[in-house]
C-alpha positions, 0 to 999 in steps of 0.5 A, spaced: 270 650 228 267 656 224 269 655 217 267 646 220 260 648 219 256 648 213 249 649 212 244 645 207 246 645 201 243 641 193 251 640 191 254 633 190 261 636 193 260 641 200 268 639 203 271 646 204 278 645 201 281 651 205 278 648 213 281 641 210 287 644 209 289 647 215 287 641 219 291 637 216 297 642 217 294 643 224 294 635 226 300 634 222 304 639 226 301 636 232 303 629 232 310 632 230 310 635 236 309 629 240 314 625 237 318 630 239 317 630 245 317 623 247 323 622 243 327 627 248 324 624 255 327 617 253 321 614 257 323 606 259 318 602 255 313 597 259 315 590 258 308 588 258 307 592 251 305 588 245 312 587 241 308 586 235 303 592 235 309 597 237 312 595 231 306 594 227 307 600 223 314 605 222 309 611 221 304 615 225 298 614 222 292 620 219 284 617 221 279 620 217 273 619 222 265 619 218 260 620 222 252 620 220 246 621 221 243 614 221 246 607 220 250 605 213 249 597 214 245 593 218 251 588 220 258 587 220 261 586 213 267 582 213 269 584 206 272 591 207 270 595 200 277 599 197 278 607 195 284 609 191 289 614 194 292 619 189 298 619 195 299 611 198 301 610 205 303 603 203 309 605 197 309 599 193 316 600 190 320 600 197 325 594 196 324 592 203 316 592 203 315 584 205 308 582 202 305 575 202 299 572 198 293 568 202 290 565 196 284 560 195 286 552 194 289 550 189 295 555 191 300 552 186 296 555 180 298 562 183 304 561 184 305 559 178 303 566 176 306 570 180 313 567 179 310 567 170 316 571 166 310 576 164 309 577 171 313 584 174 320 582 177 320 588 182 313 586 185 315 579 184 320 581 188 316 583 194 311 577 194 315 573 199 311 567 199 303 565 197 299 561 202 293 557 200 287 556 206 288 550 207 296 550 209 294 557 213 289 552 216 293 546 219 300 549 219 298 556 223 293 553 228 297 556 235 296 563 238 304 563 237 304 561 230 300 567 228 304 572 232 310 569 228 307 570 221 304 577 223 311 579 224 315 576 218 311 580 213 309 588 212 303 587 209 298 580 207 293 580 200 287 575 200 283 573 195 277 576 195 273 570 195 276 567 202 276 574 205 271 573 210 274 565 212 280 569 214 277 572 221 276 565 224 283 562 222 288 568 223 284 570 230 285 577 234 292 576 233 290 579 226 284 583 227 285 586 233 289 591 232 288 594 223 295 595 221 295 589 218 289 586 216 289 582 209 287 586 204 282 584 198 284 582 191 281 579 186 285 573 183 281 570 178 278 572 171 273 578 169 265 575 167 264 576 161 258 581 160 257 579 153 257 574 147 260 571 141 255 576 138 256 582 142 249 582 145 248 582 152 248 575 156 241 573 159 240 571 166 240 563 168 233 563 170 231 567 163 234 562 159 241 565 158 247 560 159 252 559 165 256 566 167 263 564 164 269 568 165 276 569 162 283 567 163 286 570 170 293 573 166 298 574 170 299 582 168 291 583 171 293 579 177 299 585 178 294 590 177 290 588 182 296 588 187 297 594 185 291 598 186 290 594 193 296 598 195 294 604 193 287 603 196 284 605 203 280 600 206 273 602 209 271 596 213 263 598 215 260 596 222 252 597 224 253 604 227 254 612 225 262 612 224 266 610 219 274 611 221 279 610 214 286 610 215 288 616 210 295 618 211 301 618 215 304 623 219 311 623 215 307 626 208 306 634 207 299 637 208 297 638 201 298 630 200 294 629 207 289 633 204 287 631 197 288 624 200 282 627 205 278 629 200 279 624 196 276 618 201 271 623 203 268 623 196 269 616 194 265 614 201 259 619 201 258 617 193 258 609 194 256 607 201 253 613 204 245 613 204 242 619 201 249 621 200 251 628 203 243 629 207 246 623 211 252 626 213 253 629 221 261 631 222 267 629 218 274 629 222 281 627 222 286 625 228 291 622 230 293 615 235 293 619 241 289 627 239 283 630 239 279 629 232 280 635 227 273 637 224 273 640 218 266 639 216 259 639 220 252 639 218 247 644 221 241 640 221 242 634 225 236 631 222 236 627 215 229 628 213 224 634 215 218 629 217 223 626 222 222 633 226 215 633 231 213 641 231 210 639 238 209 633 242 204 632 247 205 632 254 206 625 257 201 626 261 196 629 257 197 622 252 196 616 258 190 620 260 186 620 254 189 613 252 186 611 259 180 614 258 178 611 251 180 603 253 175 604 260 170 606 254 171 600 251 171 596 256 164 598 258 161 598 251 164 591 251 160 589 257 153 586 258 147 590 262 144 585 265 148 578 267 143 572 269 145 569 276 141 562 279 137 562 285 137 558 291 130 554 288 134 554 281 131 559 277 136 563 274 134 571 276 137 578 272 141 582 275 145 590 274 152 587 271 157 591 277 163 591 271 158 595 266 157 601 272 165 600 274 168 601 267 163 607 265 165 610 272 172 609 270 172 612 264 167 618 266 173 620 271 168 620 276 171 617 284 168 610 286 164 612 293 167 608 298 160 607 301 155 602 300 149 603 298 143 605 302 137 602 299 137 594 295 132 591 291 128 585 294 130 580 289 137 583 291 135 581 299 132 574 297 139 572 293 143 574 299 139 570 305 138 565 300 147 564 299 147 566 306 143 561 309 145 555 304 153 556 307 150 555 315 147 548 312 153 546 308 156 548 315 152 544 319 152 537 316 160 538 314 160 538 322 155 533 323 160 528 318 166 529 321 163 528 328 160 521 325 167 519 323 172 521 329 165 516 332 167 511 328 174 510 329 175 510 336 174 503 337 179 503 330 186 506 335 184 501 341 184 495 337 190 497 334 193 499 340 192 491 343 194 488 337 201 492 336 202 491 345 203 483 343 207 484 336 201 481 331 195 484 327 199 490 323 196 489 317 189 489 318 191 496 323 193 499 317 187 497 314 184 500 319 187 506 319 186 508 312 179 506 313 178 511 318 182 516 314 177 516 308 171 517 312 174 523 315 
């Protein structure tokens, strides 16, 4: 853990090989360890294990686990990015490797290259089949259909072109776990950067002429096959940790390590953000151990201006803060308000909200007491609403007296007109009549 620890430093490459070098054997031995251990229990197997995951891969696998001080990317990228291994964990001279091609329509132009006399015959020999999309679509629609395809072939490339079409057709079956996602290749020809000339092509939109490109050869269709078995895939999530399948558990500690630095180099160098400033930890684990450090940055920070020296208290804060909104409050509001009379004559009085929000922002407690003294225009306003309210209240009653008068004689008229069954409509009338002068 001591040698995993490494201070800040300007150089472009700060991976200790020595620390790199222990873990890996350390991890390697352990994983050894386990199989061991789980070869002489013979435990019996769970008959609801997944067939098709237990047998996703003959090998134990290596991770190589980044973590980092900030976000890579902002979203999911579905198009995984490739670094090339200087030991694959795939070994594209195995006879009994099974690949198949997913290619983009029309798929009889790629087979044709694939099965082209200047096409490789030992890899010809292990493409078994090339899929078009569209094939992929209608053939491959049930949940059992994919179970089946996964588990005829070792590995699946994809043109790079479809490569992000490929999740919503294939489904979970592929992607849930990552033993046999499709890898990218690129099936058609390079763009030319140049012209006839020699001179650099200009843009469209610069008055250039339409990116053309070259003759997809089958020799640079197998090229690309050929780095993609050699290549870790890094698939970039929006989060701080990156994982990358480096290595198997069946490869000796030195290939483990120089696959580690090599993966370590390429990822900080081309998709990590201020590259070694945002780095935090780098591990290496296994399935089912513990993740291995083999390097660790002593500051957790990758700036120095985003480190406060002290912070406030939040006390402290919410006071000053509701302190300075009374005091705008109470520069916003008027001194004198204008009130009407009980003769209509608008009258000038102290505006209460101006002494609240002074006294608020002034700290001081509001007097729960009302004061002793009033002014006389005060007094006069007061005896006028309140003697307003008493005559408002009084012809309100006289009203309503006046009503239950008049609909008295209403109810009995409707009482001897239903008794012998005739006059319902005019009762009715009535009534609502009633109704209205209340």
């Amino acid at each position: 853990m001591n040698g995993a620890v490494v201070a800040k430093s300007n150089t472009p490459y700060q991976l200790d090989n020595a620390q790199t070098l222990r873990a890996s054997t350390a991890l390697l031995r352990k994983i050894q360890s386990d199989e061991t251990t789980s070869q002489t229990t013979a435990a019996k197997p769970s008959l609801l294990a997944d067939a098709d995951e237990a047998n996703a891969e003959d090998d134990t696998p290596v991770w190589l686990v980044l973590t980092t001080k900030k976000h890579i990317v902002d979203k999911k990228r579905l198009k995984p990015g490739k670094i090339l291994l200087p030991h694959p964990y795939l070994d594209a001279h195995d006879e009994s490797l099974r690949i198949c091609v997913i290619t983009a329509d029309p798929q009889r132009r790629y087979k044709d290259l694939l099965t082209h006399p200047s096409f490789p015959v030992e890899l010809g020999k292990r493409i078994q089949r090339v899929l078009g999309l569209e094939k992929l679509k209608s053939k491959y629609k049930s949940f059992e259909a994919r179970r089946q395809l996964l588990s005829e072939y070792d590995v699946f490339l994809a043109d790079d072109r479809i490569i992000t079409y490929l999740p919503g057709v294939l489904g979970k079956v592929f992607y849930k776990s990552g033993s046999k996602r499709p890898i990218p290749v690129t099936l058609e020809g390079k763009r030319q950067s140049v012209d006839e000339q020699g001179n650099k092509r200009q843009k469209l939109s610069e008055g250039g002429t339409k990116v053309t490109k070259t003759e997809v050869k089958p020799s640079d269709v197998a090229r690309e096959i050929e780095k993609a078995l050699k290549s870790a895939l890094v698939h970039l999530a929006p989060s701080t940790t990156t994982a990358i399948k480096v290595g198997r558990a069946s490869m000796e500690p030195k290939e483990l390590q120089e696959n580690v630095e090599t993966a370590v180099q390429g990822l900080v160098e081309k998709y990590v953000p201020q590259q070694w400033r945002n780095v935090r930890a780098i591990h290496i684990k296994g399935p089912n151990t513990v993740a291995l450090p083999i390097w660790m940055a002593e500051e957790l920070w990758e700036k120095e201006a985003d480190v406060l020296d002290e912070p406030l208290p939040a006390k402290e804060k919410s006071d000053k803060k509701r302190k300075r909104g009374a005091l705008a409050e109470a520069a916003e509001e008027p001194d004198m308000i204008e009130v009407p009379g009980p003769d209509g004559k608008l009258r000038k009085l102290q505006n209460p909200a101006k002494e609240k929000n002074l006294d608020a922002a002034s700290g001081t407690p509001k007097s729960s007491k009302k004061p002793s003294s009033q002014s006389a225009d005060e007094l006069a306003v007061k005896a006028a609403e309140k003697a307003e309210k008493e005559a408002r209240k009084e012809a309100l009653k006289k009203q309503k007296e006046n009503a239950k008068k008049a609909a008295s004689p209403v109810s009995v008229t409707k009482k001897a007109e239903t008794a012998d069954g005739s006059g319902k409509k005019s009762a009715k009338r009535a009534k609502v009549k009633a109704a209205d002068l209340i």
